[in-house]
RODO-2510 file (C-alpha; in nm, 4 decimals, decimal comma):
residues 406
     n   res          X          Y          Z
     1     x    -0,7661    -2,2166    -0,1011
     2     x    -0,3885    -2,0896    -0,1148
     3     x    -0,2467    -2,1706    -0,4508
     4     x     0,1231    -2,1315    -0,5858
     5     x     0,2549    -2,0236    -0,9429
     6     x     0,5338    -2,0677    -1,0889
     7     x     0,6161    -1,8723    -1,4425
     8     x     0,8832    -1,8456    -1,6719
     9     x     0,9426    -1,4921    -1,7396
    10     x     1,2554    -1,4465    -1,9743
    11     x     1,4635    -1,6851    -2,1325
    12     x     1,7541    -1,5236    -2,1186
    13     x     1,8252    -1,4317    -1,7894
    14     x     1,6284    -1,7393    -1,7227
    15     x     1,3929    -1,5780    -1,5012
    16     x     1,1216    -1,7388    -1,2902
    17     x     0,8272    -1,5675    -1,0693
    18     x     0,7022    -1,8447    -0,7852
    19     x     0,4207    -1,6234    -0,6350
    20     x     0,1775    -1,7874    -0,3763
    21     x    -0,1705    -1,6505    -0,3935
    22     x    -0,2685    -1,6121    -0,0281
    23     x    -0,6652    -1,5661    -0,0638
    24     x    -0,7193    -1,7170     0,3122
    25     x    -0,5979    -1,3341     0,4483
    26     x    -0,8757    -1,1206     0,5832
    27     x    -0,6519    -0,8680     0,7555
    28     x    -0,3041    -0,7865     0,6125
    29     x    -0,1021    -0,6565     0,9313
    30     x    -0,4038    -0,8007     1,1487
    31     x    -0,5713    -0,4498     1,0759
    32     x    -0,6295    -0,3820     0,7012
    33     x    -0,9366    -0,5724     0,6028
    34     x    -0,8378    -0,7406     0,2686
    35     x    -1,1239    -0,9803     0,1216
    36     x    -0,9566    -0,9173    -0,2122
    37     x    -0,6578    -1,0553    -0,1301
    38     x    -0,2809    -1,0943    -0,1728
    39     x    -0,0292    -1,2354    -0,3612
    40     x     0,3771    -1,2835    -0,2046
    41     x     0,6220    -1,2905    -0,5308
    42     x     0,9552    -1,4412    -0,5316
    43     x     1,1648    -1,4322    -0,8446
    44     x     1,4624    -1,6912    -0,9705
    45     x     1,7266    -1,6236    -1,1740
    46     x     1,9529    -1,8903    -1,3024
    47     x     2,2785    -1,7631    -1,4165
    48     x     2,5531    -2,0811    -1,5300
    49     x     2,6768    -2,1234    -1,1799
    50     x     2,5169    -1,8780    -1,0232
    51     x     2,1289    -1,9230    -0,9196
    52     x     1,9883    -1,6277    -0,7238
    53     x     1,7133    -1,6127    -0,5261
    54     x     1,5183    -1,2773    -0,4204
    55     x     1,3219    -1,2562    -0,1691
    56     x     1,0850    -1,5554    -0,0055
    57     x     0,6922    -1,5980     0,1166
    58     x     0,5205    -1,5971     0,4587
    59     x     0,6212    -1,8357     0,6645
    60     x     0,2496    -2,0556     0,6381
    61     x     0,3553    -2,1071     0,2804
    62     x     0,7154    -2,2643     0,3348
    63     x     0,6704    -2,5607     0,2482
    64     x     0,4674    -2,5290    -0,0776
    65     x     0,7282    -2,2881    -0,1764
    66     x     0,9950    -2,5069    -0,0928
    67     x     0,8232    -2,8113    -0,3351
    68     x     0,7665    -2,5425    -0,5940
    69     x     1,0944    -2,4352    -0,5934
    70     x     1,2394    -2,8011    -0,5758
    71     x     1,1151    -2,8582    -0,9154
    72     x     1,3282    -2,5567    -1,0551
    73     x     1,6514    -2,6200    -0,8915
    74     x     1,8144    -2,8483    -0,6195
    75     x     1,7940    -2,5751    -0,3190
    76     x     2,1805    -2,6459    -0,2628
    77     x     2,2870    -2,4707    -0,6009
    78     x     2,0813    -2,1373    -0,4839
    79     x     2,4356    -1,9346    -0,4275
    80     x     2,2446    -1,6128    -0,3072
    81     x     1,9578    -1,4752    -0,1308
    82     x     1,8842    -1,1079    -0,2003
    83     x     1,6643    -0,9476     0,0746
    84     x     1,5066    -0,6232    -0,0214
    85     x     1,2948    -0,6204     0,3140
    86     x     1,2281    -0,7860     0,6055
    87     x     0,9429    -0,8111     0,6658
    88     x     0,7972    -1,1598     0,7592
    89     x     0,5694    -1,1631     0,4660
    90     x     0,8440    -1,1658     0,2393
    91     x     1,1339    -1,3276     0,5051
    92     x     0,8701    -1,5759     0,6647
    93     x     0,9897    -1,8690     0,4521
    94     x     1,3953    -1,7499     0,4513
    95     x     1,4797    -2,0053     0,7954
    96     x     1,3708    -2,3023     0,6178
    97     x     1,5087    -2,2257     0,2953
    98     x     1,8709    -2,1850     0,4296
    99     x     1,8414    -2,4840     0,6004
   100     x     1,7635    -2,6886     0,3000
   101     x     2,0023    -2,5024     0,1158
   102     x     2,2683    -2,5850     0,4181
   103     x     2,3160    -2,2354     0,4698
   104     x     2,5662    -2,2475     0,1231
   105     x     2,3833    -1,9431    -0,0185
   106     x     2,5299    -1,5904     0,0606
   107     x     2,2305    -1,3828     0,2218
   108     x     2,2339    -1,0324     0,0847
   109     x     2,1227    -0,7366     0,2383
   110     x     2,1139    -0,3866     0,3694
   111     x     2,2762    -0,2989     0,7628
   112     x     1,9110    -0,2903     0,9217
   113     x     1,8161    -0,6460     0,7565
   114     x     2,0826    -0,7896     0,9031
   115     x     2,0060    -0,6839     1,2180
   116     x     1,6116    -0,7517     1,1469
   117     x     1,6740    -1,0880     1,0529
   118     x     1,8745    -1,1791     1,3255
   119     x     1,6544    -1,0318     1,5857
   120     x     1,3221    -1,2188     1,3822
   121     x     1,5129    -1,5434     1,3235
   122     x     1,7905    -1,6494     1,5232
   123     x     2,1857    -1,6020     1,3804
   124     x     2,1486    -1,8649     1,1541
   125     x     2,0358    -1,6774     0,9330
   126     x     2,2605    -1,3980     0,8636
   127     x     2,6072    -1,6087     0,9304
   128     x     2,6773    -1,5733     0,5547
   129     x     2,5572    -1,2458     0,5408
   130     x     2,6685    -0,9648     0,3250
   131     x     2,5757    -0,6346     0,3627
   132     x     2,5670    -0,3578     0,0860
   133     x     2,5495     0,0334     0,0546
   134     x     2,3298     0,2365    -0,1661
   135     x     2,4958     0,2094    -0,4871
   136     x     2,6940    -0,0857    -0,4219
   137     x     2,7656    -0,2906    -0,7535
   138     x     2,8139    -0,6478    -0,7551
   139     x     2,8685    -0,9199    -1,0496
   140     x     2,7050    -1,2350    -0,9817
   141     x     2,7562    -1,4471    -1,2900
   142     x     2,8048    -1,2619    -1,5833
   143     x     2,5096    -0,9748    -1,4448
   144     x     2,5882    -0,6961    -1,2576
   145     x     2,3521    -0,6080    -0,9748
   146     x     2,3549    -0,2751    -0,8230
   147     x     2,2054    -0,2057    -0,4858
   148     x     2,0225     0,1211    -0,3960
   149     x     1,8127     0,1727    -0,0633
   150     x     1,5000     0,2938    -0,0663
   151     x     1,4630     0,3554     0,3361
   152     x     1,1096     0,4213     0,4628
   153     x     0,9636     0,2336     0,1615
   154     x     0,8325     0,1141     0,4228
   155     x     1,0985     0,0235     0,6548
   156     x     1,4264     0,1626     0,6982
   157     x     1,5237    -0,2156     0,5996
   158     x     1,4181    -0,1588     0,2239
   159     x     1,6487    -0,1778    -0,1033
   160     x     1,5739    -0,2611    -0,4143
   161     x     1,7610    -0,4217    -0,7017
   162     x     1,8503    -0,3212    -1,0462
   163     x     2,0337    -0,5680    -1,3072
   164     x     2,2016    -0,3338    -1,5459
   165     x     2,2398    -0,5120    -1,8268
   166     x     1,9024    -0,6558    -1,8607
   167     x     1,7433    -0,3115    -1,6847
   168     x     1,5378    -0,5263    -1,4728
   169     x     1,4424    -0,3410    -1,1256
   170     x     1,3401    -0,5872    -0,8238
   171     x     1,1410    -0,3828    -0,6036
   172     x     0,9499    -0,5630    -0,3299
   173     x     0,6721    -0,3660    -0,1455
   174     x     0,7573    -0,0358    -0,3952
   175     x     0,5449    -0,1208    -0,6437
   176     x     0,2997    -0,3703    -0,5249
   177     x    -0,0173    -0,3979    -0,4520
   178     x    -0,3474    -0,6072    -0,2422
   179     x    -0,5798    -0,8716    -0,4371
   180     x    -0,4939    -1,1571    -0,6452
   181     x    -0,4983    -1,0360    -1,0604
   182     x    -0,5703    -1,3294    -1,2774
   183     x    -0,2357    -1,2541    -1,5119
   184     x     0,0960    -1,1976    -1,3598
   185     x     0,1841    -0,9065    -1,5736
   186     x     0,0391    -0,5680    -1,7307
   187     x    -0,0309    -0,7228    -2,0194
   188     x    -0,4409    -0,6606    -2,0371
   189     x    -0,5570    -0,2741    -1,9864
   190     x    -0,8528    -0,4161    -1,8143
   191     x    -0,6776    -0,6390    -1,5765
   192     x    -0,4433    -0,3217    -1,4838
   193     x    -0,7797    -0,0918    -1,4270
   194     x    -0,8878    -0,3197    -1,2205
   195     x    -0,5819    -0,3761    -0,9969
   196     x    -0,4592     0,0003    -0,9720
   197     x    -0,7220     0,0634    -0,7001
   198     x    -0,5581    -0,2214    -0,5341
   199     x    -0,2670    -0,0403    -0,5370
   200     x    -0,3665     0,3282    -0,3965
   201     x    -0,5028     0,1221    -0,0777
   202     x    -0,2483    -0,1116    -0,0436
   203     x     0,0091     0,2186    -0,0646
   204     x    -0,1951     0,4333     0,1680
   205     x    -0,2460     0,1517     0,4235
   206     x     0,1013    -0,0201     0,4019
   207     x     0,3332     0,2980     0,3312
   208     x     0,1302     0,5746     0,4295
   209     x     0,2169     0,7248     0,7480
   210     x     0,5806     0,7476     0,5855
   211     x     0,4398     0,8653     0,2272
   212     x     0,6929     1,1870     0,2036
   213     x     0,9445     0,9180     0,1332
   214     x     0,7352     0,8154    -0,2169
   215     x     0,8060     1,0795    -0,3432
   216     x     1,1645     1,1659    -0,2427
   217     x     1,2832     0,8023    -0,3205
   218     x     1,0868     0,8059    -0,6504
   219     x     1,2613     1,1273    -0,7495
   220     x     1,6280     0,9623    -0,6117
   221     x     1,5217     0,6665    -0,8760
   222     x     1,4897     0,9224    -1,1442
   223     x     1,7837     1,0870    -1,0747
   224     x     1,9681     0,7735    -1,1311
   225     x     1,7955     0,7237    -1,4899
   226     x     1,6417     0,3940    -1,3627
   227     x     1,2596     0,4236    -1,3853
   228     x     1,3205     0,5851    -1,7753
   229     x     1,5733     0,3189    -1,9017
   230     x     1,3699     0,0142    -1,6578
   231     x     1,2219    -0,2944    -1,9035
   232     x     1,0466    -0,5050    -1,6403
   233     x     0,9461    -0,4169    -1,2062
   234     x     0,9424    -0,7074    -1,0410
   235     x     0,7368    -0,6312    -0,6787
   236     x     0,6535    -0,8469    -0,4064
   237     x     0,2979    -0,8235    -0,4521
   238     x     0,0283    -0,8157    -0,7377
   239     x     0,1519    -0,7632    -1,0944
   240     x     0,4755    -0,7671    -1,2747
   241     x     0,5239    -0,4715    -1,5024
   242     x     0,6804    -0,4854    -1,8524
   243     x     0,3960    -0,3642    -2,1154
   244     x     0,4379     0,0322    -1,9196
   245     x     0,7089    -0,0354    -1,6405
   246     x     0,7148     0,3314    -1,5766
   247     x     0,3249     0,2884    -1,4933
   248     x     0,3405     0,2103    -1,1634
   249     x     0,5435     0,4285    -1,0095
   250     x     0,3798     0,7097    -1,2065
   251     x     0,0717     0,5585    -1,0186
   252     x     0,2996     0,6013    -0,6600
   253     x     0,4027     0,9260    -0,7616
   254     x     0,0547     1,0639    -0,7869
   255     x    -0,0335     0,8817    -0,4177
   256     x     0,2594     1,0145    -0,2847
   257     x     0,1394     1,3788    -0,3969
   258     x    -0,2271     1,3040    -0,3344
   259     x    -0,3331     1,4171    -0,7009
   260     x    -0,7113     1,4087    -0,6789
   261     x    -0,9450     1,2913    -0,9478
   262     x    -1,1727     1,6025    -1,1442
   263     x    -1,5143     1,6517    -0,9048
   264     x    -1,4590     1,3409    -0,6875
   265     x    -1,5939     1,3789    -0,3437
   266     x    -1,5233     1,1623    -0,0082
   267     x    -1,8260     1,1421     0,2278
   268     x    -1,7730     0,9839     0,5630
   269     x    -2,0262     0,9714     0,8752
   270     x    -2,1444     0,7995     1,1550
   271     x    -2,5548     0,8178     1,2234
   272     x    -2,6777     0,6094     1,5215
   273     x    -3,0109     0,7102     1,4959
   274     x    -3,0803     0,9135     1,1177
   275     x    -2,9851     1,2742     1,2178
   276     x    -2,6954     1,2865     1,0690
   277     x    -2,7678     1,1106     0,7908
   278     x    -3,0594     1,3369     0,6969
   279     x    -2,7855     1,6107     0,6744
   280     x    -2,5787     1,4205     0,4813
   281     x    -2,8615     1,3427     0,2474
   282     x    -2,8978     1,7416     0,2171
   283     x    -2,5188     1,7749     0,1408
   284     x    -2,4802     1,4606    -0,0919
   285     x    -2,8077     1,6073    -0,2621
   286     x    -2,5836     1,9405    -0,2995
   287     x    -2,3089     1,8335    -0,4537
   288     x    -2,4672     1,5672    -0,7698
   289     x    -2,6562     1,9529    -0,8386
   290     x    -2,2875     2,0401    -0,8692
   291     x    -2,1669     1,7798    -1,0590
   292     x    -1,9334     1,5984    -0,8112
   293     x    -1,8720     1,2094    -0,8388
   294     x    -1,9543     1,1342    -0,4710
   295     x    -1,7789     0,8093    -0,2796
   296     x    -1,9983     0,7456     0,0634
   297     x    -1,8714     0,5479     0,3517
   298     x    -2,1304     0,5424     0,6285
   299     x    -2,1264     0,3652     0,9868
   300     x    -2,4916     0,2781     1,0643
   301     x    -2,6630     0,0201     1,2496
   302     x    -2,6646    -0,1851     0,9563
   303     x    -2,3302    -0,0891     0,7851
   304     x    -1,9606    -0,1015     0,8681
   305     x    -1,7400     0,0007     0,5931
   306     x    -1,3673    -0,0968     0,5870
   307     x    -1,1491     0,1434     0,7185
   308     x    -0,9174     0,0805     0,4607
   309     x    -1,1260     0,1007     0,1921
   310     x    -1,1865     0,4597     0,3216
   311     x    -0,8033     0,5347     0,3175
   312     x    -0,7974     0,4236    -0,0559
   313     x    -1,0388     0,6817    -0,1417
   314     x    -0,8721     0,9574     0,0307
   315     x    -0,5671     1,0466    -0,2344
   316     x    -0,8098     1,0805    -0,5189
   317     x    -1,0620     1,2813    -0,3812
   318     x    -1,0710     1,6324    -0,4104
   319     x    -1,2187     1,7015    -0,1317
   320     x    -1,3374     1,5402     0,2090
   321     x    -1,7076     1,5761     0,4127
   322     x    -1,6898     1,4279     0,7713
   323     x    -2,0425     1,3778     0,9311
   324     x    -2,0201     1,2716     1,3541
   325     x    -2,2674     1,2196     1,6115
   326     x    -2,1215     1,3124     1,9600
   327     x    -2,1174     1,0432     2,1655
   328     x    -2,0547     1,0990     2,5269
   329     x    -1,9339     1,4162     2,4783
   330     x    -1,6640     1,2917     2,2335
   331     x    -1,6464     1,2076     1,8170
   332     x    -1,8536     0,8780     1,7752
   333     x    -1,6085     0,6142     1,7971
   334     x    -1,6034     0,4852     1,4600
   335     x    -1,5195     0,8248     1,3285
   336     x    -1,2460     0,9458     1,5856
   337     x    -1,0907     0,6462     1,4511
   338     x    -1,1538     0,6573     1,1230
   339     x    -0,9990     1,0172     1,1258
   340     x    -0,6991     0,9251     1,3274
   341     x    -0,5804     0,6683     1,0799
   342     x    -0,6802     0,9438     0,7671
   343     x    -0,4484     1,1988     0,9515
   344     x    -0,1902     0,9337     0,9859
   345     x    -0,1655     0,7810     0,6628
   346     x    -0,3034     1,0284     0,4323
   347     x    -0,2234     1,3495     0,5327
   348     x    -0,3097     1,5810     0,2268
   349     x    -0,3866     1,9411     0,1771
   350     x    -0,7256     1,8707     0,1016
   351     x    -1,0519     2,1145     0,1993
   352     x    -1,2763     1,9388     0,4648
   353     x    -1,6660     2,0316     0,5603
   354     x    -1,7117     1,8745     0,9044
   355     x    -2,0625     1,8231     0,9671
   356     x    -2,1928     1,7070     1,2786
   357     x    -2,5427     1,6443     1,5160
   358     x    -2,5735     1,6332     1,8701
   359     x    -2,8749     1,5556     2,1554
   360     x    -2,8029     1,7836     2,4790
   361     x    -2,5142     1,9053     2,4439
   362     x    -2,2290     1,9546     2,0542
   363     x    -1,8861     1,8357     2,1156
   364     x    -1,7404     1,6267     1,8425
   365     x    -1,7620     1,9331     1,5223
   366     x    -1,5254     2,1102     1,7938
   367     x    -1,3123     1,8461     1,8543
   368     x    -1,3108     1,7485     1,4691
   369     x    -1,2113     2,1009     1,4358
   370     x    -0,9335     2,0447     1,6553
   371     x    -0,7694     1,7201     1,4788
   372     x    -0,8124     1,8915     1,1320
   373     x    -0,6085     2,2229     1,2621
   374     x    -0,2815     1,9665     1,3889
   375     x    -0,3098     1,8102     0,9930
   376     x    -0,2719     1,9874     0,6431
   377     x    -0,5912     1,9613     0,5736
   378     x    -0,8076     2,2392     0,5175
   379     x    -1,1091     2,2970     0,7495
   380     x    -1,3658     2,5142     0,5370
   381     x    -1,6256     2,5027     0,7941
   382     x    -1,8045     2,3375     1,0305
   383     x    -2,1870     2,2799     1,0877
   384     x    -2,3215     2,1291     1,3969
   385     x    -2,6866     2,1717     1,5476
   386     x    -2,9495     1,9846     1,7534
   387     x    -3,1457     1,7044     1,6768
   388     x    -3,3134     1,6803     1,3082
   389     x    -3,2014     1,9504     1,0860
   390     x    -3,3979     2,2809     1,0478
   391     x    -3,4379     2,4672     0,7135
   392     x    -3,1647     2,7056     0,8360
   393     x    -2,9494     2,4032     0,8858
   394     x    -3,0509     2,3051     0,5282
   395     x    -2,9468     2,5973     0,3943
   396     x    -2,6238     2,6731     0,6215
   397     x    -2,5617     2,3428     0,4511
   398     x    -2,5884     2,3830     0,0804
   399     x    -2,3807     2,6967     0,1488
   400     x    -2,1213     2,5438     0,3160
   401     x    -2,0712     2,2475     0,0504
   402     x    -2,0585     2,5115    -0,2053
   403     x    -1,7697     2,6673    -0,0106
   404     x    -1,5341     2,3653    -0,0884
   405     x    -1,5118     2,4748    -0,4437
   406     x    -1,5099     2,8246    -0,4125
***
């Protein structure tokens, strides 16, 4: 069942996070499988005469963020609506807030929201629009908010805020993260451990294919003595950070650059009927004698692993083992795809052992072969035979893991 919180975070700004806890989601983008989870954060700042408001929810959740937000202010007195990004999970519930609001409040925004929000929503919504440059400064009350875009983080929409004199940084989707944590902040070590995973899939899957830009925009956030001076992120998802601020981004960073953890390994195969699973038993077998921490992801006739569970996995690993059947005369099916997304969204220079089993006739090492070469991965070698694996395959196996590390 959907729930809604609403927290006072600082006294002075008064500060409020209304964040609806959306645990009805099974697939964020109608393709990420998400059982854990998501939370949409808004924030509200009250300042005399001025009450901002940035960002909204998904549109489902309008009216329960409406009532929530009726109980913190009468929705005519919001004077502005920062929008960091567009996109409907955080613009959903924007049309029915300016029409409560009788369109009074001054919608803020970069050139491409404008132009996003019209196109999603009708003019209504942007005909007290004002648009800002990177770097713009603005006072609103006695704060001054400065503007700086973050484009490609994930859409070319995307800005974040920063409130000098309280060093607050409002950062929508840079920053956030899937699953519903049971605090709202970085208070509890334990509660961060177990959200940071969260965080590496929600980045690969969400911001992925345009990952370059992490790292680039993280660097221009640097530059501007932001991230060192910040007291409090504020995303639009998961967990408000104040105990560490710098935390999370050092978290992106290390995405962004696909830092692998010491002797993890990423095993992914198909086996429709055991003969490529007996290899992979061989090369799993080979690498605990090595001392390698080994994640396995296996499509079988009883097992269907998340796809994005798999792209989580892939920044930390040090390495990657692809097992595939052919299956008529192609990769199996589950694989091909599993690879094209990997390619897409988490593209790192990474060795990779393909490994692969065939009936009549060996296609898919060949074309694995062929994806790997058009990526920055590293293809260390590939071995592909007939049927159920020989002792020469056995060996030509332990050899080849061995190779990764070499």
């Amino acid at each position: 069942m959907p729930k809604i919180l609403v927290k006072r975070i600082l006294d002075e700004p008064e500060l409020y996070i209304i964040r609806v806890d959306d645990d009805q989601i099974r697939y964020f983008e109608a393709m990420w499988s998400i059982p854990e989870g998501i939370t949409y954060n808004s924030y509200l700042m009250k300042l005399g005469d001025e009450v901002v408001l940035f960002d909204t929810v998904k549109r489902e959740y309008a009216e329960m963020f409406i009532e929530e937000l009726k109980r913190l202010i009468d929705l005519e007195e919001i004077t502005r609506i920062v929008v960091h990004h567009t996109e409907p999970d955080h613009s959903g519930a924007l049309p029915q807030v300016l029409k409560e609001n009788n369109y009074r409040a001054q919608v803020i925004g970069t050139t491409f929201a404008k132009n996003l929000l019209e196109g999603f929503y009708g003019k209504d919504v942007i005909k007290n629009f004002k648009v800002v440059k990177d770097g713009e400064e603005m006072k609103i009350g006695d704060r001054t908010f400065r503007f700086i875009t973050v484009p490609w983080l994930h859409w070319p929409d995307t800005m974040i805020t920063y409130v000098v004199e309280d060093k607050l940084i409002f950062s929508c989707d840079a920053g956030g993260g899937y699953s519903i944590p049971e605090d709202i902040d970085d208070e509890r070590d334990e509660v961060v451990q177990r959200y940071l995973p969260y965080v590496t899939k929600y980045v690969v899957t969400v911001i992925g294919h345009y990952y370059k830009y992490i790292v680039q925009n993280i660097k221009k956030l640097k530059r501007l003595g932001i991230i060192d001076s910040a007291k409090m992120i504020l995303p639009g998802h998961g967990l408000i950070w104040r105990k560490d601020p710098k935390r999370i981004f050092e978290h992106y960073e290390k995405i962004g650059a696909g830092i692998p953890e010491k002797d993890k390994v990423l095993v992914i195969y198909d086996s429709m009927y055991g003969f490529v699973e007996e290899r992979m038993r061989i090369v799993i077998d080979e690498l605990r004698k090595l001392g390698k921490k080994v994640s396995v992801y296996k499509f079988t006739d009883k097992e269907n692993p998340s796809v994005a569970d798999i792209l989580g996995e892939v920044p930390t690993a040090e390495a990657l083992i692809i097992g595939a059947s052919t299956f008529e005369a192609d990769i199996h099916p589950r694989i091909r795809y599993t690879l094209f997304e990997i390619l897409d969204k988490a593209n790192y220079e990474k060795p990779v052992l393909i490994v692969g089993a065939f009936g009549w006739g060996g296609v898919a090492g060949r074309k694995i072969e062929t994806m790997i070469s058009r990526s920055k991965f590293d293809h260390v070698a590939t071995v592909e035979s007939r049927g159920k694996p020989s002792k020469e395959d056995e060996e030509n196996l332990r050899k080849a893991v061995k190779m990764l590390f070499s």
